[in-house]
Backbone bond lengths (Angstrom), bond angles and torsions (degrees), N, CA, C in turn:
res aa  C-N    CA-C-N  psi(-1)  N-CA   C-N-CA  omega(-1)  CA-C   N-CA-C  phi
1 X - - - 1.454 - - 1.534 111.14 -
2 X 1.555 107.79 -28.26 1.494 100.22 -171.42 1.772 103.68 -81.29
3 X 0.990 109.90 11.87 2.082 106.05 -164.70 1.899 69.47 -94.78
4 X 1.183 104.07 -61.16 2.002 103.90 -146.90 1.929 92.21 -50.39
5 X 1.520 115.15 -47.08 1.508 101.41 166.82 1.621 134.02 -56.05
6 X 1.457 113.11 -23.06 1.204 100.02 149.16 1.402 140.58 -74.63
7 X 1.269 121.85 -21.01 1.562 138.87 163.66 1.577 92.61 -60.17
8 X 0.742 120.09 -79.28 1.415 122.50 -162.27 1.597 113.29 -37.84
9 X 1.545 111.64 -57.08 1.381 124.30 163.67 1.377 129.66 -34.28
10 X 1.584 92.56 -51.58 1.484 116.70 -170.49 1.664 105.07 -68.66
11 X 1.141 113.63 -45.48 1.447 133.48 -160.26 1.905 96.31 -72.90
12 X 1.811 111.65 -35.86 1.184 116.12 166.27 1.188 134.87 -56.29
13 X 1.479 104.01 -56.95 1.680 113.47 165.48 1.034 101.12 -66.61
14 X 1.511 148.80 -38.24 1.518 103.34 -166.44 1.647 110.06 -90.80
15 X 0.989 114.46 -5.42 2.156 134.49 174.74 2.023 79.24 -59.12
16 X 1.178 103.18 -74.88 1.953 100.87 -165.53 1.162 112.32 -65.65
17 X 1.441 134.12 -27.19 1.806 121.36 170.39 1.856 93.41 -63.46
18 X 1.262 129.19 -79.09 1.222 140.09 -176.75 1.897 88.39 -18.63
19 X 1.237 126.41 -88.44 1.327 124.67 -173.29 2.030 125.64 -55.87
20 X 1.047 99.19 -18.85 1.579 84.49 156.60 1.246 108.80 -94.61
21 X 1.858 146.76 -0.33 1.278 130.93 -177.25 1.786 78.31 -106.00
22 X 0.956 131.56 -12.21 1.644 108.19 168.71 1.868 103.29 83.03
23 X 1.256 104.16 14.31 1.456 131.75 168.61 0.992 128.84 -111.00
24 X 1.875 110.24 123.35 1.542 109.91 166.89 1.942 114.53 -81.70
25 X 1.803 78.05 138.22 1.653 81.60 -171.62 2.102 95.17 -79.72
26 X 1.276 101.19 155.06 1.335 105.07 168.51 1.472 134.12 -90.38
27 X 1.641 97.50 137.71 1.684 103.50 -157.06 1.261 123.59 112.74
28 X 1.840 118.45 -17.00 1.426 114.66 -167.90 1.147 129.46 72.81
29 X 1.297 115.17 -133.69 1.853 113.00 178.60 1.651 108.22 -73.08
30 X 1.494 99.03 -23.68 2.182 79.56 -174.92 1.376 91.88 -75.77
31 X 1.240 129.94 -30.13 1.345 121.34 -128.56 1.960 84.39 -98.36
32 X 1.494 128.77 -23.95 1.504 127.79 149.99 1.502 123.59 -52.21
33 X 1.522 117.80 -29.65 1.011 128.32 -171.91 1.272 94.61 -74.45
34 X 1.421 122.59 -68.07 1.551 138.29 -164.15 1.763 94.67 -47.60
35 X 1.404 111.80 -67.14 1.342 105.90 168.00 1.304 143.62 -36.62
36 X 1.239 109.42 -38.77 1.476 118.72 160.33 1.203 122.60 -56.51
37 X 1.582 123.00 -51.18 1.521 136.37 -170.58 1.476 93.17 -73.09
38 X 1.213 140.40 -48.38 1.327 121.15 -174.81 0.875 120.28 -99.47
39 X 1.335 118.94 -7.12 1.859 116.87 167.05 1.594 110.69 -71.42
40 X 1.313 113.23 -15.04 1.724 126.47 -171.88 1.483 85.38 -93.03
41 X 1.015 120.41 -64.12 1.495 104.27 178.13 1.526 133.45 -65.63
42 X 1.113 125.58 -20.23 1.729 125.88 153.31 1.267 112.00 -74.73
43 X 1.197 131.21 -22.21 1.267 116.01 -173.77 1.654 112.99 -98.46
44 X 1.631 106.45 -12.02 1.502 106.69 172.97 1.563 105.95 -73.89
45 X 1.850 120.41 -37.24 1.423 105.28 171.96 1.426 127.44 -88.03
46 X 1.482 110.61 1.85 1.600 115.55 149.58 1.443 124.45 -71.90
47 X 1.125 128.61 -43.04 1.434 152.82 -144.72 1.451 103.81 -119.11
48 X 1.034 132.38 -49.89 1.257 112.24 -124.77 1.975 150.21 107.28
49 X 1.161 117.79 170.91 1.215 93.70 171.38 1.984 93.74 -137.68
50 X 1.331 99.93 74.20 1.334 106.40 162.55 1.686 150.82 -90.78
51 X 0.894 136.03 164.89 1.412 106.44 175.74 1.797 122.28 92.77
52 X 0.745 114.06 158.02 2.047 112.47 173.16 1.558 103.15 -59.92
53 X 1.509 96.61 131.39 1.189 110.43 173.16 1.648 115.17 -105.91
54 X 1.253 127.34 149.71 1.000 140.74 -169.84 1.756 118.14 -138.68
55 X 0.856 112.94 104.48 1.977 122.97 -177.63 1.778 106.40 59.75
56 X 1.323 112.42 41.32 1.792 115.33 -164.98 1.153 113.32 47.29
57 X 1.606 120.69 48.17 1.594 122.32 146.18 2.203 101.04 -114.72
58 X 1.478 94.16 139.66 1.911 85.19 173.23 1.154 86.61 -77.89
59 X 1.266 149.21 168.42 1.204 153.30 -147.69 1.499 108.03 -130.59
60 X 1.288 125.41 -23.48 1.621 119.88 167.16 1.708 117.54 -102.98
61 X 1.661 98.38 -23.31 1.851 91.10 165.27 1.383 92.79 -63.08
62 X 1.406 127.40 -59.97 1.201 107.57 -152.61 1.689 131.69 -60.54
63 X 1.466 102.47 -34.73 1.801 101.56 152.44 0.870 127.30 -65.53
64 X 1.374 134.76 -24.05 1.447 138.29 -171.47 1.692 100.74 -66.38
65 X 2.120 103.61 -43.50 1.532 110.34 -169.85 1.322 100.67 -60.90
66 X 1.637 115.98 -62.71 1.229 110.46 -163.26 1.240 132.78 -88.62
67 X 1.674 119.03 30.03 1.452 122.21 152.53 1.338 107.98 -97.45
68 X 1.874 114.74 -15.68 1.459 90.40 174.83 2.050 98.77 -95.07
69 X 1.007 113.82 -21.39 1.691 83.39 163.12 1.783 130.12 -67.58
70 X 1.317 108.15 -25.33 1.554 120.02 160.26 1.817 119.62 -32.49
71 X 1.970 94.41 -38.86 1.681 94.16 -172.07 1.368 83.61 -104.10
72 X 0.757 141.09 -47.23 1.683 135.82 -177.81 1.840 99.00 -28.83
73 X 1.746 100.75 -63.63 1.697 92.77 176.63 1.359 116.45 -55.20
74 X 1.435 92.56 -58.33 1.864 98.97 -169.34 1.617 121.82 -44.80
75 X 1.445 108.25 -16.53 1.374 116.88 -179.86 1.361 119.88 -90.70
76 X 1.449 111.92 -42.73 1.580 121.27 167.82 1.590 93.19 -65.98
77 X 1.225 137.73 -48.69 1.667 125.39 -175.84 1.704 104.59 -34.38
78 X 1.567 98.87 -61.94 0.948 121.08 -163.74 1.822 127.75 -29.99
79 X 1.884 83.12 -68.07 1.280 116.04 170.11 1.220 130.49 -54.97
80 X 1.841 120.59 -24.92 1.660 152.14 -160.45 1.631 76.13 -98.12
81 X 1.567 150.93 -82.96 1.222 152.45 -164.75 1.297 95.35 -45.98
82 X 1.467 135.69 -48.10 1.794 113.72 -147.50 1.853 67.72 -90.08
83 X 0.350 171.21 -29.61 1.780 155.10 -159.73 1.535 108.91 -64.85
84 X 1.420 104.49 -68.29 1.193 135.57 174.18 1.726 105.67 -33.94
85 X 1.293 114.51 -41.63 1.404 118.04 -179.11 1.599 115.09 -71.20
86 X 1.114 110.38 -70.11 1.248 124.54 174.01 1.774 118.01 -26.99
């Protein structure tokens, strides 16, 4: 039961980084999930693990991580398209 609360979590934080950058993350729900799990994990070795925790994510490293991996993608997306044009 505790894995499906981390999916769920995971799939949360990365649904709310995606919506305060006003960006869809890629993939949909895995691709929130994926975001979540590694935005919780960059942001615990940026950050810390402060704050209320919820299903073993701290709950603000982990948004904090995964809106900045959100532009990390969104930027390599970015950069992979203007290529593509040229």
């Amino acid at each position: 039961m505790e894995f499906l609360w981390s999916l769920i979590i995971g799939g949360i934080i990365g649904w709310l980084a995606g919506l305060i950058l006003g960006r869809d993350v890629p993939g949909g729900i895995i691709g929130n999930i994926i975001a979540g799990f590694i935005g919780a994990w960059l942001g615990g070795l940026i950050f810390g693990d402060w704050g209320p925790s919820i299903a073993g994510f701290a709950i603000f490293p982990a948004l904090l991580g995964a809106i900045i991996l959100i532009l990390i993608v969104s930027f390599i997306m970015k950069s992979l398209r203007g290529r593509n044009r040229r």
